[in-house]
PDB file of N, CA, C and O in Angstrom:
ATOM      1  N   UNK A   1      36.341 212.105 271.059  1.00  0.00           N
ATOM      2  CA  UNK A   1      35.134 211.860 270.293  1.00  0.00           C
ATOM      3  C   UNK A   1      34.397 210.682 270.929  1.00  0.00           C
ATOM      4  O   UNK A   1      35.026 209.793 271.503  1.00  0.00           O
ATOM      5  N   UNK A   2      32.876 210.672 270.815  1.00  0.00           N
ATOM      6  CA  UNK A   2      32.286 209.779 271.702  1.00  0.00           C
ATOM      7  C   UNK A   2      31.463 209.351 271.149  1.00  0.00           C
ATOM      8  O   UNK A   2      30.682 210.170 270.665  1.00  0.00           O
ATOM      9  N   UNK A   3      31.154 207.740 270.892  1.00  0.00           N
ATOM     10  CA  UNK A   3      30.305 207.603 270.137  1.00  0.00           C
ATOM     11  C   UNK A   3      28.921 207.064 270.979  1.00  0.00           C
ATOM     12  O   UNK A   3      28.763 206.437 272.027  1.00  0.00           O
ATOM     13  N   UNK A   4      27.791 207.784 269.718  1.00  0.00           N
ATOM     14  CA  UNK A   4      26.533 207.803 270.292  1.00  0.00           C
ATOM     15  C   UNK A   4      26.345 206.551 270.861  1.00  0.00           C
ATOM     16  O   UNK A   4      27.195 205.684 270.655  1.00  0.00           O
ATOM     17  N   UNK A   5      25.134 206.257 271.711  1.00  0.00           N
ATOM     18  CA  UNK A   5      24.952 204.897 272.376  1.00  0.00           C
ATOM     19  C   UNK A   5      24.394 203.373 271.303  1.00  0.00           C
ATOM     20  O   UNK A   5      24.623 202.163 271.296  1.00  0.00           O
ATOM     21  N   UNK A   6      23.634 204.274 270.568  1.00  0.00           N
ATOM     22  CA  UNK A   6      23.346 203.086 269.547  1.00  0.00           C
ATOM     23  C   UNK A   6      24.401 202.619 268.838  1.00  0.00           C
ATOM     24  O   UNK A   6      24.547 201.397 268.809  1.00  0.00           O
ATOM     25  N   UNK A   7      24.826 203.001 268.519  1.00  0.00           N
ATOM     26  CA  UNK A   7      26.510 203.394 267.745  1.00  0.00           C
ATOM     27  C   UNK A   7      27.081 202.143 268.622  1.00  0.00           C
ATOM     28  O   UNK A   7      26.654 201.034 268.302  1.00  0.00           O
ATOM     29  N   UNK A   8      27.944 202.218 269.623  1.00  0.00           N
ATOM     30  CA  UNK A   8      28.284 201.264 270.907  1.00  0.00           C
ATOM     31  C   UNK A   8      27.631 199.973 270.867  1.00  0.00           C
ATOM     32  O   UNK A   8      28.205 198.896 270.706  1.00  0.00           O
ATOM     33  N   UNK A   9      26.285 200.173 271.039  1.00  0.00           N
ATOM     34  CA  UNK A   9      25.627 198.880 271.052  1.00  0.00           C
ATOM     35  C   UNK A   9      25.664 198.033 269.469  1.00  0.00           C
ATOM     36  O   UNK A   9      25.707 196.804 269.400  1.00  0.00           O
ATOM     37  N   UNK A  10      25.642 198.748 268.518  1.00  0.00           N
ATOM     38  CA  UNK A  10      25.938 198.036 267.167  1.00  0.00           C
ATOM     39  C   UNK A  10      27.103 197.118 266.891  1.00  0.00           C
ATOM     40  O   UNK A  10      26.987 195.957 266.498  1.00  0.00           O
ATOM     41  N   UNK A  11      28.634 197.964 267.218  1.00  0.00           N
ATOM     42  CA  UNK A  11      29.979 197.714 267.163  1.00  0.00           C
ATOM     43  C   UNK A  11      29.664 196.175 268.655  1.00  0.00           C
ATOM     44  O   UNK A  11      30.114 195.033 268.563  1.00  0.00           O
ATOM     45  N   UNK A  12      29.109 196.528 269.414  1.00  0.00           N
ATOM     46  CA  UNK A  12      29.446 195.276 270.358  1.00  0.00           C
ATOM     47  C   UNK A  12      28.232 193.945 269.800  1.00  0.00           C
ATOM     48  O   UNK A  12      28.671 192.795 269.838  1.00  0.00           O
ATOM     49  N   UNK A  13      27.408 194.059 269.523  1.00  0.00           N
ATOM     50  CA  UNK A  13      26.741 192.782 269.036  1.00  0.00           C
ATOM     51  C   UNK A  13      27.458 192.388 267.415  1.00  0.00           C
ATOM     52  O   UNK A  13      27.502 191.219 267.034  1.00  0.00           O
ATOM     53  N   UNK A  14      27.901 193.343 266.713  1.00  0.00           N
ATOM     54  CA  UNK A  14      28.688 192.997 265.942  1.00  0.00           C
ATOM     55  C   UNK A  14      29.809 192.033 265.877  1.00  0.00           C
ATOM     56  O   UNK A  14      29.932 191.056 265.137  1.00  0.00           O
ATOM     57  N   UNK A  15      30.896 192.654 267.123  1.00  0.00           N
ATOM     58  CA  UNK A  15      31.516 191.337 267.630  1.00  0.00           C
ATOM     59  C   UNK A  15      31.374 190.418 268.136  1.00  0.00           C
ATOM     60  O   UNK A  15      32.160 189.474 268.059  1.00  0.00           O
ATOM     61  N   UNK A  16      30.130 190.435 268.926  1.00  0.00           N
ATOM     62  CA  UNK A  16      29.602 188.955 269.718  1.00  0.00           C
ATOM     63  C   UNK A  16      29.226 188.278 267.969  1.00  0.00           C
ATOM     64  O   UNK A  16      29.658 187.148 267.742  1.00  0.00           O
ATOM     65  N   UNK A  17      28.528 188.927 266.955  1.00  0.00           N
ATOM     66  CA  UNK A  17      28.440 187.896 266.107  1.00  0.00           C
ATOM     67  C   UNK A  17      29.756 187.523 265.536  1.00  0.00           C
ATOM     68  O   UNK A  17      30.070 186.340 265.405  1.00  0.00           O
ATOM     69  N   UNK A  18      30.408 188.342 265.248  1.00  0.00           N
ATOM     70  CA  UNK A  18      31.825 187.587 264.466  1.00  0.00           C
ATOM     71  C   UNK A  18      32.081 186.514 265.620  1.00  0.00           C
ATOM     72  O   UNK A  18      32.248 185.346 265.270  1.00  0.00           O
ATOM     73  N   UNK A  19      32.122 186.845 266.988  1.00  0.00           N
ATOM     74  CA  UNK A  19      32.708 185.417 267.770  1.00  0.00           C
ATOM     75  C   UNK A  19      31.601 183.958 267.279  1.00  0.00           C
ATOM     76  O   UNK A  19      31.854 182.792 266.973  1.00  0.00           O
ATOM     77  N   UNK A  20      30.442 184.679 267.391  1.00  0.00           N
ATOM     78  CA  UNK A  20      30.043 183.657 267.170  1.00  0.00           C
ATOM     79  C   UNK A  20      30.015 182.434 265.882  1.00  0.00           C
ATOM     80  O   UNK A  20      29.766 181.231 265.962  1.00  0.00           O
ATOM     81  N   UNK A  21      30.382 183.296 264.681  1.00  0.00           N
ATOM     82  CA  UNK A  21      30.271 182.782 263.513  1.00  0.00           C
ATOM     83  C   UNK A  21      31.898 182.147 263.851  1.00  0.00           C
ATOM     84  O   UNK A  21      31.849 180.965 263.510  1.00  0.00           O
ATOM     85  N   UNK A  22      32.826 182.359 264.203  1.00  0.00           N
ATOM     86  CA  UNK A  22      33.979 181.901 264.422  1.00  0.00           C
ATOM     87  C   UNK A  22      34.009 180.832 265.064  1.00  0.00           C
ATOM     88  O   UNK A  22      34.645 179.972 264.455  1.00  0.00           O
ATOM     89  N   UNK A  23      33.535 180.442 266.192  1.00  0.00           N
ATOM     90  CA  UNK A  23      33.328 179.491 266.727  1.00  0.00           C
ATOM     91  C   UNK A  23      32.681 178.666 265.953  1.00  0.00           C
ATOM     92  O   UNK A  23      33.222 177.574 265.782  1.00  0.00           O
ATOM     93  N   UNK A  24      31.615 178.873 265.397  1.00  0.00           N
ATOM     94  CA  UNK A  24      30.681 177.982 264.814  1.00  0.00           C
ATOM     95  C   UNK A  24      32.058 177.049 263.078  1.00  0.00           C
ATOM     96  O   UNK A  24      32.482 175.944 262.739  1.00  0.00           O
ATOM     97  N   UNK A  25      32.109 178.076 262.760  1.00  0.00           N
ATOM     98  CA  UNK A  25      33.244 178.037 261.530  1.00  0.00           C
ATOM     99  C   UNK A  25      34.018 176.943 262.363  1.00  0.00           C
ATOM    100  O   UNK A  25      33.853 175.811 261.908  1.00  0.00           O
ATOM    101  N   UNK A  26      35.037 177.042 263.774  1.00  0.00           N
ATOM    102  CA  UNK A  26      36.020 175.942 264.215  1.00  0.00           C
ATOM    103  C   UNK A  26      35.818 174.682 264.430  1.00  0.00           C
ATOM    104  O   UNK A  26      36.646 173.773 264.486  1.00  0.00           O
ATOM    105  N   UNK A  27      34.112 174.641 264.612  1.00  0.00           N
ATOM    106  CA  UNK A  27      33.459 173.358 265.073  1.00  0.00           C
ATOM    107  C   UNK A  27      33.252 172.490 264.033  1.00  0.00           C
ATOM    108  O   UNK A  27      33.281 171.265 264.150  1.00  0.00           O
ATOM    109  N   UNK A  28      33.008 173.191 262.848  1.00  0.00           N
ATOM    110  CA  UNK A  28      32.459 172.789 261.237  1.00  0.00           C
ATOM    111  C   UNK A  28      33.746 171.881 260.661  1.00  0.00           C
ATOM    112  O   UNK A  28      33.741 170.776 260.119  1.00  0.00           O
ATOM    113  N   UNK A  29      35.073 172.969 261.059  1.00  0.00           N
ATOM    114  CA  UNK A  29      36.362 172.310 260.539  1.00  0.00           C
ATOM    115  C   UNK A  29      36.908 170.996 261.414  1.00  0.00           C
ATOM    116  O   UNK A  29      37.611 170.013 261.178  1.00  0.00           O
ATOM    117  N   UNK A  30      36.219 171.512 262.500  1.00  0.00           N
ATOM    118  CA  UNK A  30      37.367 170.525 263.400  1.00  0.00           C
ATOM    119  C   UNK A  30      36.432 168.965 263.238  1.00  0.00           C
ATOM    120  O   UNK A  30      36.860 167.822 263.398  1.00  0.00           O
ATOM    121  N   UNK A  31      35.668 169.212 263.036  1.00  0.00           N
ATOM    122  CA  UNK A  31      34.718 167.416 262.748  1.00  0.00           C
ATOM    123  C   UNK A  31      33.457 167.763 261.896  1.00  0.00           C
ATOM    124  O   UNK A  31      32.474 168.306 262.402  1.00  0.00           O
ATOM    125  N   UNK A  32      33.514 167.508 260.906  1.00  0.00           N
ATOM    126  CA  UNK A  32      32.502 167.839 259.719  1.00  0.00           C
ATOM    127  C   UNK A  32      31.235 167.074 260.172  1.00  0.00           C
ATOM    128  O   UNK A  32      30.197 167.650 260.496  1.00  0.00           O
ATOM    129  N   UNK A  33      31.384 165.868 260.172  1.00  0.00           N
ATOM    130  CA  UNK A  33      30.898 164.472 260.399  1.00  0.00           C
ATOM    131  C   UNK A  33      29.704 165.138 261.895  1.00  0.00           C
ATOM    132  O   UNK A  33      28.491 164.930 261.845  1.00  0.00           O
ATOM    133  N   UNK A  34      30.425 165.976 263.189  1.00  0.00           N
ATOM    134  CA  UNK A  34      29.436 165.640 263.949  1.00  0.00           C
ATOM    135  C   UNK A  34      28.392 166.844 263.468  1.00  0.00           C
ATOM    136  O   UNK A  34      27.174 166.714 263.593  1.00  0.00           O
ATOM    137  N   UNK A  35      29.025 168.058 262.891  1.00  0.00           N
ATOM    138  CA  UNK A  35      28.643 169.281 262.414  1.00  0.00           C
ATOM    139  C   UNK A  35      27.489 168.635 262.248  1.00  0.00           C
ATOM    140  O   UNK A  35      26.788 168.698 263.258  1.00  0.00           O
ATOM    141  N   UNK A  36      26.800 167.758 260.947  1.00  0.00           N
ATOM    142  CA  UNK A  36      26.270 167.163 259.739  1.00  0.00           C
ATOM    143  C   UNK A  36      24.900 166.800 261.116  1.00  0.00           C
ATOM    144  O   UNK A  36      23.714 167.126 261.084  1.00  0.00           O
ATOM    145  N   UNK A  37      25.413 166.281 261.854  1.00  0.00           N
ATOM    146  CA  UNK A  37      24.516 165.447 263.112  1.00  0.00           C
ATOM    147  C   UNK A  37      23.738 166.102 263.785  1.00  0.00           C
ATOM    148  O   UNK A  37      22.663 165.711 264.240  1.00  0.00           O
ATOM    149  N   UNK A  38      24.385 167.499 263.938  1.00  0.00           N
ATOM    150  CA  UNK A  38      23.991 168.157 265.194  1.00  0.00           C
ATOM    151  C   UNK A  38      22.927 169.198 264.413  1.00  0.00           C
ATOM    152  O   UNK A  38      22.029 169.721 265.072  1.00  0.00           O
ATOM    153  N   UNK A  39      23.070 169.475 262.978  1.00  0.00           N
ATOM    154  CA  UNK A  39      22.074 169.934 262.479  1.00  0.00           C
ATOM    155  C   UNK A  39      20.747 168.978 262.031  1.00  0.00           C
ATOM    156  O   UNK A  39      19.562 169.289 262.140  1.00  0.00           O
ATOM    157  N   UNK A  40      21.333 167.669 261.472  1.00  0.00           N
ATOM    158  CA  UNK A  40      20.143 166.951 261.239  1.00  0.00           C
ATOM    159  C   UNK A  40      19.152 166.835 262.834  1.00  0.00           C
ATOM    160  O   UNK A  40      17.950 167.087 262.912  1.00  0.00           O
ATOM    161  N   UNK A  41      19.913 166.459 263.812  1.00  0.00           N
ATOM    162  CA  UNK A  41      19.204 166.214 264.754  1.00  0.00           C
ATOM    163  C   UNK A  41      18.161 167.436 265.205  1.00  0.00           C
ATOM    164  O   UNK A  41      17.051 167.287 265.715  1.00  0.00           O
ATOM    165  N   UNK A  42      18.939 168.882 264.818  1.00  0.00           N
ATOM    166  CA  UNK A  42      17.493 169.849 265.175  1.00  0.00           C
ATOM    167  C   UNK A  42      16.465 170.029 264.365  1.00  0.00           C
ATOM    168  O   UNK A  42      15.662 170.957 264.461  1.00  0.00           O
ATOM    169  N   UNK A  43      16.452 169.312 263.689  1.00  0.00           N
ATOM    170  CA  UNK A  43      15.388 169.349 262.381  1.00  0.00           C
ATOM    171  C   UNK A  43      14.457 167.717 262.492  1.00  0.00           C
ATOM    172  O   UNK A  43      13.360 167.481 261.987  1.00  0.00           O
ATOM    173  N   UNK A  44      15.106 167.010 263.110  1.00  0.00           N
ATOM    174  CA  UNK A  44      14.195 165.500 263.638  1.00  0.00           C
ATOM    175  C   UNK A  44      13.104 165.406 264.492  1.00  0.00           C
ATOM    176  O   UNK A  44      13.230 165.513 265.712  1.00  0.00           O
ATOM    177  N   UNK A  45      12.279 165.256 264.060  1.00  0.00           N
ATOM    178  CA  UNK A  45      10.796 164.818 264.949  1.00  0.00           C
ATOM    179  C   UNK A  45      11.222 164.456 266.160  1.00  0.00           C
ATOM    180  O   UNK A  45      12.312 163.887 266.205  1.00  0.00           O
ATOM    181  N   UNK A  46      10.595 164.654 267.229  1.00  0.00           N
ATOM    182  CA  UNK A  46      10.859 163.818 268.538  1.00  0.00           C
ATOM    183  C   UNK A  46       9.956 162.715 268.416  1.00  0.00           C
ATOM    184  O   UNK A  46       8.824 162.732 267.933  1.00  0.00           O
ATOM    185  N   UNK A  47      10.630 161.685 268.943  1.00  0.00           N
ATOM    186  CA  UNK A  47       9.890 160.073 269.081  1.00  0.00           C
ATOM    187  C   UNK A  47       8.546 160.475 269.394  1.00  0.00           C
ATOM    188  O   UNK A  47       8.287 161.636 269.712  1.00  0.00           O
ATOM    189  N   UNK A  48       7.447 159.327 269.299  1.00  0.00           N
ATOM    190  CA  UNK A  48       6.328 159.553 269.254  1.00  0.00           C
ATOM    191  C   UNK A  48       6.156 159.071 270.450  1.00  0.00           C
ATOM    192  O   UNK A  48       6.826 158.047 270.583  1.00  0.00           O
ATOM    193  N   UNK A  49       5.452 159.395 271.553  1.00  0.00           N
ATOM    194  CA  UNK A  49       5.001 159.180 272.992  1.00  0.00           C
ATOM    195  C   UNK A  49       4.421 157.893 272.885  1.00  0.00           C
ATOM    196  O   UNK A  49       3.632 157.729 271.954  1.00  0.00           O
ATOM    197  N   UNK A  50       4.640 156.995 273.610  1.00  0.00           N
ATOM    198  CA  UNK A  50       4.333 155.595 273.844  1.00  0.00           C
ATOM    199  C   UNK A  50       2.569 155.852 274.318  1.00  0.00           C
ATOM    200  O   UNK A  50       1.957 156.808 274.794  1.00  0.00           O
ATOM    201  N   UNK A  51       2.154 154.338 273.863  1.00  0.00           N
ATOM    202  CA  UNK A  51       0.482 154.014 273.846  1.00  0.00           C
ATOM    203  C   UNK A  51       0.644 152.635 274.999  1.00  0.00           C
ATOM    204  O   UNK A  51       1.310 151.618 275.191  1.00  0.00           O
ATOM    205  N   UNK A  52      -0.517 153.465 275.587  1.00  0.00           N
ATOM    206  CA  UNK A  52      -1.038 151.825 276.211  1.00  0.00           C
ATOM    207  C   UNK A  52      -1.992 151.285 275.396  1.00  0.00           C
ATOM    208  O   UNK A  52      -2.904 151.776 274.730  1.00  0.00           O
ATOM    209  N   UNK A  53      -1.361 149.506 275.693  1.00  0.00           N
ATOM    210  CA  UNK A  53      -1.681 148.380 274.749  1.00  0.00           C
ATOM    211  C   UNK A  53      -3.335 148.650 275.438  1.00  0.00           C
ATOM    212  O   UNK A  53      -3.492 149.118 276.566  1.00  0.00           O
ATOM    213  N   UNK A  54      -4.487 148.253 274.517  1.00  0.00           N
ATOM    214  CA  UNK A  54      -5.827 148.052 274.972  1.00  0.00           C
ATOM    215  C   UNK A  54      -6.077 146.946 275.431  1.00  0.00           C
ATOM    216  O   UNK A  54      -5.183 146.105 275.529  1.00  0.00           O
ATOM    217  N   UNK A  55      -7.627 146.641 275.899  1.00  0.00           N
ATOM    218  CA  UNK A  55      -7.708 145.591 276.383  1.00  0.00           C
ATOM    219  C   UNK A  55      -7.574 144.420 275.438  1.00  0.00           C
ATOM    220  O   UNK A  55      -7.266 143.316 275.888  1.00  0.00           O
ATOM    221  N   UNK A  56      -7.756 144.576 274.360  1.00  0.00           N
ATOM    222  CA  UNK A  56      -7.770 143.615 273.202  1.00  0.00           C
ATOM    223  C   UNK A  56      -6.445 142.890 273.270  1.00  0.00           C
ATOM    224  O   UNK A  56      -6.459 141.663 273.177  1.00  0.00           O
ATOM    225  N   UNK A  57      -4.792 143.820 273.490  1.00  0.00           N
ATOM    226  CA  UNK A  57      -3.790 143.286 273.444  1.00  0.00           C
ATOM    227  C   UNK A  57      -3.245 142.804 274.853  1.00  0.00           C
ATOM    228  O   UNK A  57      -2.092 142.873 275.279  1.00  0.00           O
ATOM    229  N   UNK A  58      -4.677 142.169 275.619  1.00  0.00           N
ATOM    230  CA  UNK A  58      -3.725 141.702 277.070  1.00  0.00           C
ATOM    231  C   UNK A  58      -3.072 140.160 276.381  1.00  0.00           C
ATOM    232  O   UNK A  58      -3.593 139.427 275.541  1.00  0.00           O
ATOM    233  N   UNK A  59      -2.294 140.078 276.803  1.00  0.00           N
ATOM    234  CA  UNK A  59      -0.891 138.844 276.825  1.00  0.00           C
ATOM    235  C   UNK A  59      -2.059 137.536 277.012  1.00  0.00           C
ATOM    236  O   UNK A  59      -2.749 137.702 278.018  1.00  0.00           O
ATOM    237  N   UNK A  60      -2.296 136.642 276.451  1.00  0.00           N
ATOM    238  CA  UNK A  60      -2.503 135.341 276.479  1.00  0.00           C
ATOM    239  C   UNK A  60      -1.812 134.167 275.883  1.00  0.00           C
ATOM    240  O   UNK A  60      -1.361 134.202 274.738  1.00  0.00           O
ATOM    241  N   UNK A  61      -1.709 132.877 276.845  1.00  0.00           N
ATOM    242  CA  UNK A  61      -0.597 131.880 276.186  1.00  0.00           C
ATOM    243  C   UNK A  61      -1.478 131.715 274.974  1.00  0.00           C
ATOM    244  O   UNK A  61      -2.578 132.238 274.801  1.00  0.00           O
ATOM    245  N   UNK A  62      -0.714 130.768 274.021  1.00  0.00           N
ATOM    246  CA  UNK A  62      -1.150 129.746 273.006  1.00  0.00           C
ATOM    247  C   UNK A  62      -2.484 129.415 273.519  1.00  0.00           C
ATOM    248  O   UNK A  62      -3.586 129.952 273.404  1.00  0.00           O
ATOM    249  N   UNK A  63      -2.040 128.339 274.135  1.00  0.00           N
ATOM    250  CA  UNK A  63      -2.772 127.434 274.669  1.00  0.00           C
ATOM    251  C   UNK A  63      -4.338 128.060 275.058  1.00  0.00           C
ATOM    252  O   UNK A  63      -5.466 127.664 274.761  1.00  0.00           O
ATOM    253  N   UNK A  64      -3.919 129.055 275.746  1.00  0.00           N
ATOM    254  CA  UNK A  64      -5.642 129.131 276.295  1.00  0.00           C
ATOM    255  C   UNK A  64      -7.142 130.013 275.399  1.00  0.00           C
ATOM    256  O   UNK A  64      -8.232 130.472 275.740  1.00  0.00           O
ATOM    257  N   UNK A  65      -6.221 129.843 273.921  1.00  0.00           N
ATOM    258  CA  UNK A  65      -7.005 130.698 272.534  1.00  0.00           C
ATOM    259  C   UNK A  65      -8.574 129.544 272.735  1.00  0.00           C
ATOM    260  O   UNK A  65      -9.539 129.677 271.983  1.00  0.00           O
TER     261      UNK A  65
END
């Protein structure tokens, strides 16, 4: 008996997901703590791209106000 091709392709992404949920499941158990991190961090803004200071903020001593 032979199963159709879609059929095949179902049963095999099926198991790539169980591996995957398995893995994911060992990582969760084995350190909760970084689990917690590694999701907050994909959900965090990336830093905001640095500004150049204007001319207003060039560096002057005390003294020469």
């Amino acid at each position: 008996m032979s199963l159709p091709p879609i059929a095949t392709l179902l049963i095999i992404a099926g198991a790539v997901l169980a591996f995957v949920v398995l893995v994911g499941l060992v990582l969760v158990l084995r350190d909760p703590g970084a689990a917690r991190r590694r999701i907050e961090s994909a959900f965090r803004r990336p830093p905001r791209p640095p500004k150049t200071a204007g001319d207003e903020q060039y560096y002057r001593p005390y003294w020469s106000r």
